[in-house]
C-alpha positions in Angstrom: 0.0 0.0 0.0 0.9 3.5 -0.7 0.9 6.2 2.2 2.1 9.5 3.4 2.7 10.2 7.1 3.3 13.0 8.7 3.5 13.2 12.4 6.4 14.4 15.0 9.6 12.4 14.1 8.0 10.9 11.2 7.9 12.9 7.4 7.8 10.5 4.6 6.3 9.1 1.5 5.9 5.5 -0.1 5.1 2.2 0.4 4.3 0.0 3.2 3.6 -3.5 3.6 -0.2 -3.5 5.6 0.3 -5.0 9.2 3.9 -3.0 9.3 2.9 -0.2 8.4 3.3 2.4 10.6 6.0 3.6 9.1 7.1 3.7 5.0 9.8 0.9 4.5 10.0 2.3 1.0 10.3 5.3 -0.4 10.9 9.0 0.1 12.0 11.3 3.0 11.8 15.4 3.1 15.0 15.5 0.8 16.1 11.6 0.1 15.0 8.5 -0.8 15.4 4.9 0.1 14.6 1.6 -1.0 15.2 -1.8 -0.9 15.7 -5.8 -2.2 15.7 -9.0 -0.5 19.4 -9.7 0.0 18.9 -13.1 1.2 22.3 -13.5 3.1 22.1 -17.1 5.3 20.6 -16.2 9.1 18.8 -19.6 9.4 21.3 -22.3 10.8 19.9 -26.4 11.1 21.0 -27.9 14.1 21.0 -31.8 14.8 19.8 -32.3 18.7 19.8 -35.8 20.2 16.6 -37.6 21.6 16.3 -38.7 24.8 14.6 -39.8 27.7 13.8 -39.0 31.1 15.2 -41.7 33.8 18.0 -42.7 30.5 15.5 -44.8 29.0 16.3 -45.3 25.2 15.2 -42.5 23.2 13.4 -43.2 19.4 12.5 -41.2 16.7 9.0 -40.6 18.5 11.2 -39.4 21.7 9.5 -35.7 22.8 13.1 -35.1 24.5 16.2 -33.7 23.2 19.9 -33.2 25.1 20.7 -29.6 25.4 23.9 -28.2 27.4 23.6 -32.0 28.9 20.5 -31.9 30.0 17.3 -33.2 28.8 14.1 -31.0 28.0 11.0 -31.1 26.9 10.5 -30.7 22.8 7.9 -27.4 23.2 4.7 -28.2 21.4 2.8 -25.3 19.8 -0.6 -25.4 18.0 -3.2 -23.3 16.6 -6.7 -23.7 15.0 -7.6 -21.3 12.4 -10.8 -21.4 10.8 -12.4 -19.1 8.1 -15.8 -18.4 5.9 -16.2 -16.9 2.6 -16.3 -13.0 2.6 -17.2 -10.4 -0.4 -13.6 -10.0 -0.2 -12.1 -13.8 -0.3 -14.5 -16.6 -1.8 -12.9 -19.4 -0.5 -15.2 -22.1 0.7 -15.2 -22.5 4.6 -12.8 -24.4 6.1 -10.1 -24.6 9.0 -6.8 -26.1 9.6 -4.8 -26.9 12.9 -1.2 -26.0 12.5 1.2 -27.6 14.8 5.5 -26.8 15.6 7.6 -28.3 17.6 10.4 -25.9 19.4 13.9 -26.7 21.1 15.8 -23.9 22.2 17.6 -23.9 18.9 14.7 -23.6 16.9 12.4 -25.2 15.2 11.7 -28.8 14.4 12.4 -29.5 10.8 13.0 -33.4 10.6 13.5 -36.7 12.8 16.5 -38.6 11.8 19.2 -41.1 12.8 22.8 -39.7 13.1 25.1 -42.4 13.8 23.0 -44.6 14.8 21.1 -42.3 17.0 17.6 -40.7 16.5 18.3 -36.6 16.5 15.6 -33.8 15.6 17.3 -31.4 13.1 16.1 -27.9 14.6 16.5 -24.6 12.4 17.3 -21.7 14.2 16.6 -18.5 12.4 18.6 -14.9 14.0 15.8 -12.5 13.9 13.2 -15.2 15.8 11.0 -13.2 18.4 13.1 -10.4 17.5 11.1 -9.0 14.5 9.7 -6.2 15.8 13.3 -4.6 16.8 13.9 -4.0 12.9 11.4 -1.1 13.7 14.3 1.4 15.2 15.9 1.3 11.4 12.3 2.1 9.9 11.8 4.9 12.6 15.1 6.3 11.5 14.6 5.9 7.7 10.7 8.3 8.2 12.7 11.0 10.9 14.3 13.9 9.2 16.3 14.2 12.0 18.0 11.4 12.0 18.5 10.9 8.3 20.5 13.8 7.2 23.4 12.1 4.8 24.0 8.9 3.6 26.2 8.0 7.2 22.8 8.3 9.0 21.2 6.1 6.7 23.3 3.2 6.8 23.6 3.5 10.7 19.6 3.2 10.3 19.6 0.1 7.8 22.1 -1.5 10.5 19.2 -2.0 13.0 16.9 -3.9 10.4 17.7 -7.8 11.7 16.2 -8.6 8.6 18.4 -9.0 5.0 17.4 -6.6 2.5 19.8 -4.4 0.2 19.2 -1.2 1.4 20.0 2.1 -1.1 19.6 5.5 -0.6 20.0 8.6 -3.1 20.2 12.3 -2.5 21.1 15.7 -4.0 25.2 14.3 -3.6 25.4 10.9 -2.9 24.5 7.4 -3.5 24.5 4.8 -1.2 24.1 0.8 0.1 24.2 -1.1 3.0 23.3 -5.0 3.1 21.4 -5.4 6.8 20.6 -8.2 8.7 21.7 -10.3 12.3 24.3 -12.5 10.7 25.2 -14.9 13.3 29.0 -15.2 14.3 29.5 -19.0 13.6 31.9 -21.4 15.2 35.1 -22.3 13.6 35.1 -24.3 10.6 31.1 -23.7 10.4 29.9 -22.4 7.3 26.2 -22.9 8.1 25.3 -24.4 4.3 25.2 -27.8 6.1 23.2 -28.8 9.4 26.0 -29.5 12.0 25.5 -30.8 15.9 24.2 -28.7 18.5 27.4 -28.2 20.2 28.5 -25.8 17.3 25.5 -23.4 18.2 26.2 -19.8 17.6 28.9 -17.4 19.5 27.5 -15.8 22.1 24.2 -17.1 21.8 21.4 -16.6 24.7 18.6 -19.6 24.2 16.5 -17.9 26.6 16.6 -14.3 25.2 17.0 -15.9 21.7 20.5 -13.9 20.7 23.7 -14.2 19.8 26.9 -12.5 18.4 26.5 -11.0 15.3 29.1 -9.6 13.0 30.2 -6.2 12.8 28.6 -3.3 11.0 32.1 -2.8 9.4 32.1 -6.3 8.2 28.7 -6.0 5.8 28.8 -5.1 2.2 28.7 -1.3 2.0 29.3 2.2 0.2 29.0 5.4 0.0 29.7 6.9 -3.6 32.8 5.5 -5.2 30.7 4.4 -8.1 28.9 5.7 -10.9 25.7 4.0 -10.1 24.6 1.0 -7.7 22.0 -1.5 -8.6 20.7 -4.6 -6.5 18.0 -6.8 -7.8 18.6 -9.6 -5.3 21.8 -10.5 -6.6 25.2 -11.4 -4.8 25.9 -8.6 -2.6 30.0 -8.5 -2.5 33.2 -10.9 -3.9 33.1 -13.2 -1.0 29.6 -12.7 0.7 27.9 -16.2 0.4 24.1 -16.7 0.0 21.2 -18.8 1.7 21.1 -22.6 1.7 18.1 -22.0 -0.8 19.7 -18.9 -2.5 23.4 -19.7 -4.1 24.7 -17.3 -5.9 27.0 -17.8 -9.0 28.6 -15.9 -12.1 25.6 -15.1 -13.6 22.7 -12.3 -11.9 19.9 -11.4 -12.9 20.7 -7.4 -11.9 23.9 -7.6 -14.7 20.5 -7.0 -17.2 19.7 -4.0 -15.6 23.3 -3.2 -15.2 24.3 -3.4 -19.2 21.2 -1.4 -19.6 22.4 1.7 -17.8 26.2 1.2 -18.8 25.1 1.3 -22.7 23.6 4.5 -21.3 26.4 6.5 -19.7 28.9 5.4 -22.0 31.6 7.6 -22.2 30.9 11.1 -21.4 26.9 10.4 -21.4 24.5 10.8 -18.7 21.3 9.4 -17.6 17.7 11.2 -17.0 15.3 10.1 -14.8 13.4 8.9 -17.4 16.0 7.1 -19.2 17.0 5.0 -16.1 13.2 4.5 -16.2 13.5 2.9 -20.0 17.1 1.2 -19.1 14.2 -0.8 -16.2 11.9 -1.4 -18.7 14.7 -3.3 -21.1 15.9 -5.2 -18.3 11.7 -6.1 -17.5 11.6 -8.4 -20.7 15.0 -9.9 -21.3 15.5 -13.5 -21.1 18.8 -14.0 -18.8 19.6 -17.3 -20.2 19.4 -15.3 -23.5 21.7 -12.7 -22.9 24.4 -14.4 -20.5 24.5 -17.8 -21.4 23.0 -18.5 -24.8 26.0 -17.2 -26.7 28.0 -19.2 -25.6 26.5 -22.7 -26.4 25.9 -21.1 -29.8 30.1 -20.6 -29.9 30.3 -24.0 -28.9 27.9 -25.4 -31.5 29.5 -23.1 -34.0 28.2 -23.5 -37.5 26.2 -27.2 -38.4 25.6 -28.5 -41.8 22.5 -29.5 -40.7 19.8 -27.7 -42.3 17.3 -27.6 -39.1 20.0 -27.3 -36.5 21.3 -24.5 -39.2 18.1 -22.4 -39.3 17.7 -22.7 -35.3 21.2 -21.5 -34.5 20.2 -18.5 -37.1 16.9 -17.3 -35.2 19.1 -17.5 -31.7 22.0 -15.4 -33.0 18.7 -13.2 -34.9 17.1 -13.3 -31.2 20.2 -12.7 -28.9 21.5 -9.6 -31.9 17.6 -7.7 -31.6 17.8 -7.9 -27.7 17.2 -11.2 -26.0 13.5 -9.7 -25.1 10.4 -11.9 -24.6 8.3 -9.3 -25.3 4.8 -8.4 -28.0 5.8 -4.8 -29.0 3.1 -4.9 -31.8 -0.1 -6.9 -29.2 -1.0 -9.1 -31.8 -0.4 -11.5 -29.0 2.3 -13.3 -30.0 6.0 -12.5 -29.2 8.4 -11.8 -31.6 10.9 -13.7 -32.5 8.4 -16.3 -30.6 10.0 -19.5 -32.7 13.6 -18.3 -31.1 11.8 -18.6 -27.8 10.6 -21.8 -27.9 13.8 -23.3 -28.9 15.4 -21.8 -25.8 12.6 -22.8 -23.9 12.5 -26.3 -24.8 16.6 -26.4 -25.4 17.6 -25.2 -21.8 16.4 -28.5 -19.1 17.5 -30.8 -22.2 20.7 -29.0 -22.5 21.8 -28.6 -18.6 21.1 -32.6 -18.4 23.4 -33.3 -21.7 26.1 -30.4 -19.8 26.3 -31.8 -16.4 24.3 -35.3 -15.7 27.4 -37.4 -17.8 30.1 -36.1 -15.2 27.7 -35.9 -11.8 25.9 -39.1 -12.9 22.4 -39.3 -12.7 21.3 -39.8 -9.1 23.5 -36.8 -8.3 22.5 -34.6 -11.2 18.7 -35.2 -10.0 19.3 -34.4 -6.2 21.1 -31.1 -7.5 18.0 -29.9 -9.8 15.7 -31.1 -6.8 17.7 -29.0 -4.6 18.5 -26.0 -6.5 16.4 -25.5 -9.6 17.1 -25.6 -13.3 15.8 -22.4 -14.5 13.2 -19.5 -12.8 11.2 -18.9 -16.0 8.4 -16.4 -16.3 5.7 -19.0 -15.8 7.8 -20.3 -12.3 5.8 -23.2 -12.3 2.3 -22.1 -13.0 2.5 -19.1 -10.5 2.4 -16.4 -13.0 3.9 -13.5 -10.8 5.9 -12.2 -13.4 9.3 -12.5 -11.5 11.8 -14.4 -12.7 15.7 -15.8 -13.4 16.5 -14.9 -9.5 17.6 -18.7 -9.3 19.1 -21.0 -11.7 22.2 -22.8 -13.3 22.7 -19.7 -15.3 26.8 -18.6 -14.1 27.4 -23.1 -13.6 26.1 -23.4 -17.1 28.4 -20.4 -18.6 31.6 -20.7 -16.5 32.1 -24.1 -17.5 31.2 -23.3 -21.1 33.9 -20.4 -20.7 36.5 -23.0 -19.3 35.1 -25.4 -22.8 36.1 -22.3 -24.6 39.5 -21.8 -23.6 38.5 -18.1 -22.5 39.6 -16.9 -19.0 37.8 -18.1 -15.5 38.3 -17.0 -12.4 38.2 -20.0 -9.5 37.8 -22.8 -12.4 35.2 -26.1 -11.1 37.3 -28.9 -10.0 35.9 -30.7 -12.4 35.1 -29.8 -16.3 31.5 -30.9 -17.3 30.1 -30.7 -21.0 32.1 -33.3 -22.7 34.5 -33.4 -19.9 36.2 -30.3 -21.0 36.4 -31.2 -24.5 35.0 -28.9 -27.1 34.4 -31.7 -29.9 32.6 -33.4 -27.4 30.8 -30.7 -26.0 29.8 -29.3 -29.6 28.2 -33.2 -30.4 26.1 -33.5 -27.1 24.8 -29.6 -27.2 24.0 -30.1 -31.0 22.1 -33.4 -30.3 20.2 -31.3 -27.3 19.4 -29.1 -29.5 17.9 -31.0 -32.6 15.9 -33.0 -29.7 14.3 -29.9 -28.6 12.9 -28.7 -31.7 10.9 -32.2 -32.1 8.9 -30.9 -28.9 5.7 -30.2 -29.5 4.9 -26.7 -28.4 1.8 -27.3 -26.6 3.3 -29.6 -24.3 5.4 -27.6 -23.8 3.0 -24.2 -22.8 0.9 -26.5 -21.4 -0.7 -24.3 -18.6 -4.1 -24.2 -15.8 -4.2 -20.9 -16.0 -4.0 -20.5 -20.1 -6.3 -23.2 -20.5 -9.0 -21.5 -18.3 -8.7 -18.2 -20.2 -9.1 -19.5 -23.5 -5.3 -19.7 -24.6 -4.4 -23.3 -24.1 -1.0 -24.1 -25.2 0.0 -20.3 -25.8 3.4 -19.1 -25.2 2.7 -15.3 -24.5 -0.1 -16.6 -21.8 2.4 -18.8 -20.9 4.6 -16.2 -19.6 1.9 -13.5 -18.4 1.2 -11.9 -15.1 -2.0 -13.4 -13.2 -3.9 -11.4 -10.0 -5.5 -12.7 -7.4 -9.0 -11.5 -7.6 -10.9 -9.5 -4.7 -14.7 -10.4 -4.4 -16.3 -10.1 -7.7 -13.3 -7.6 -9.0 -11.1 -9.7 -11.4 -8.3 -8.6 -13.7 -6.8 -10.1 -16.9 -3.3 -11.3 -17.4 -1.0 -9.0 -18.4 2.2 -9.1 -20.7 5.4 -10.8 -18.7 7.6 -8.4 -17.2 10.6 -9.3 -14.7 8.5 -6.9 -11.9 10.4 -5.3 -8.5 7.7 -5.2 -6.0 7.4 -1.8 -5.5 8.5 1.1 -8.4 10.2 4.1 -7.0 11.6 6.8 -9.7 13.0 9.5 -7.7 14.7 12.6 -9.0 16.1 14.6 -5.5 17.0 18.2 -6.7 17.8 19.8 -2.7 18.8 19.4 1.1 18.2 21.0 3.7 21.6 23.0 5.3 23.9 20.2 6.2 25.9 20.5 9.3 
């Protein structure tokens, strides 16, 4: 939702999320702005806590006991019964649900499992727990002119947000980021990607008040000025700054779209308008990452086949990749263009990450990695049709090794080469034969879709793509044309300040 409050220590303009919103988390101040993107930086840690029993009976996997500090407590049970009717708001039927956790003082109860023969609960413990309203002194700071008058003040006010965003703040002279968040201070040799035994629990950490050391404002990624421009659309923050268990970050972002956007834009001794940076967005919106970062260099690979059909396909890429890389209907006749491009990549891409990777990882490997960490996050994402997409994938795995197949220059090379082994005659075989087995799918498999189907567009690729709402009481909304949406648009030219001291 959209507000503007004014009140005594509070003078700002923008967007709030309804149940926080007391104060704008995203937008403007009396003469600065502020914004933000989910960083995504690892706070949640999984624990493994063994089961036992009071009087040193043997514990089992159905054990409601677990050995903390060496002693034995009680696995906390927690449960709540919602229930709800239909509204003119909400349609859905009446219904209810009990929901039901199970707590240990480091966390939450995730899974029962043996460990060496003996039956452990694996508990995730996640910094900010019970401590989500503190974030609120950062948001208090970000609406008080008071306390917001440079870019200093503001990233002393995104250091008291526990949670991990990308904070960035503009005004009349500077630029500026800070990454918040609690990031726990691990034990040695922890690097908090795997679930370890209790007795590596955080430094410093307080089960009862549920807190614990947490590094350094110093030691999060940061700046003030020192570059032309700073962009984050939830990508890898800074060289060395590692990502959630769900969230790992490689080579490839989907913020270096944005990024080529504005740099084709101040090239040289060229500068950018509002409404250009506004355009250099809107490019970004509709270009296919695998497109633009990775595609080219399969196509290297593949080179130049005497093929007539792998010929012509290779053509409408290098056609699609030269106009842009967008998935885009400029004209609304409904239908893309270069649409035929599209549905090569579309149905090339699982085909060719299993020819690239599955030979050298073998195949039980290969399918706990794409269960684990997904292939691709296309427009559709699975049938959810929010529009956002590419913020996960094996977009940089894909193009480093192709780099390495290449012979062109890679920073901390794999340990192992993958398509072909490293070979490029072997490589160019098993991409080409991807690539001729991908255009003999048939299309509406392919775009097969609930959503489409229900409106009328079965097997459609544009629909395919397109942005659904949720509708409110008898208000609906059609689809719309696929953009790669930010939750929240802020465009923000700041012209003045007030007398700095």
């Amino acid at each position: 939702m959209e507000q503007d409050v004014h009140a005594p220590g509070i003078d700002a303009r923008g967007a709030a999320f309804a149940g926080v919103n007391l104060y704008v988390q995203l937008g403007r101040g009396r003469d600065y702005a502020f914004s933000a993107t989910s960083a995504g930086q690892d706070i949640i840690d999984t624990f493994a806590l063994e089961l036992c029993e009071p009087g040193s009976a043997t514990p089992t996997l159905a054990s409601m006991h677990y050995r903390f500090r060496g002693a034995c407590i009680a696995i906390e049970v927690l449960e709540r019964t919602n229930r709800w009717m239909p509204t003119l708001a909400d349609a859905t039927p009446r219904g209810g649900h009990t929901l039901r956790a199970e707590r240990t003082k480091l966390g939450l109860v995730s899974a029962r499992a043996t460990l060496r023969g003996k039956p452990v609960v694996y508990a995730a413990l996640r910094s900010t727990s019970m401590h989500e309203i503190d974030s609120a002194l950062g948001f208090s700071d970000f609406n008080d002119p008071a306390r917001m008058r440079d870019a200093a003040d503001f990233q002393r006010a995104a250091s008291k947000i526990g949670y991990t965003f990308n904070w960035l703040y503009a005004d009349d002279r500077d630029i500026a980021y800070f990454n918040s968040g609690d990031n726990p201070q691990r034990a040695t040799g922890v690097s908090g990607q795997l679930p370890v035994r209790a007795k590596h629990e955080w430094r410093g950490f307080d089960p009862d008040r549920l807190t614990a050391a947490y590094t350094s404002f110093a030691k999060h990624p940061q700046t003030i000025g020192g570059q032309p421009y700073i962009t984050s659309w939830n990508n890898k923050q800074a060289r060395g700054y590692a990502g959630a268990d769900t969230n790992l970050f490689s080579s490839v972002f989907r913020s270096q779209m944005l990024d080529s956007e504005i740099e084709a834009r101040i090239a040289g001794a060229r500068t950018i308008t509002l409404a250009g940076l506004v355009e250099a967005m809107g490019e970004a919106a509709t270009t296919d990452l695998r497109a633009e970062a990775v595609l080219p260099l399969a196509l290297a690979v593949i080179g130049a086949p005497r093929d007539p059909a792998l010929g012509a396909a290779v053509a409408k890429l290098r056609e699609w990749i030269a106009a842009g890389s967008h998935r885009r209907d400029r004209d609304g006749d409904g239908r893309y263009e270069h649409a035929e491009a599209i549905r090569i990549l579309d149905a090339f891409w699982p085909l060719w990450m299993r020819t690239q990777f599955e030979p050298s990882l073998g195949g039980e490997l290969y399918g706990r990695l794409v269960d684990a960490h997904e292939l691709d996050n296309a427009p559709n994402d699975d049938g959810s049709h929010v529009g956002s997409a590419y913020q996960t994938g094996w977009y940089g795995y894909a193009a480093k090794d192709l780099r390495r197949v290449l012979g062109r220059p890679v920073a901390a090379p794999y340990a192992k080469r993958y398509c072909g082994a490293g070979r490029r005659s072997r490589c160019r075989a098993l991409l080409r034969d991807a690539l001729a087995r991908a255009l003999a799918t048939d299309p509406a498999r392919l775009y097969a879709d609930a959503a489409c189907a229900k409106a009328g567009r079965p097997g459609d690729q544009a629909c395919f793509d397109a942005i659904a709402f949720r509708s409110t009481g008898g208000v609906t909304q059609p689809m719309i044309g696929w953009q790669n949406r930010p939750t929240y648009q802020l465009a923000v030219e700041v012209q003045g300040h007030r007398p700095r001291g």
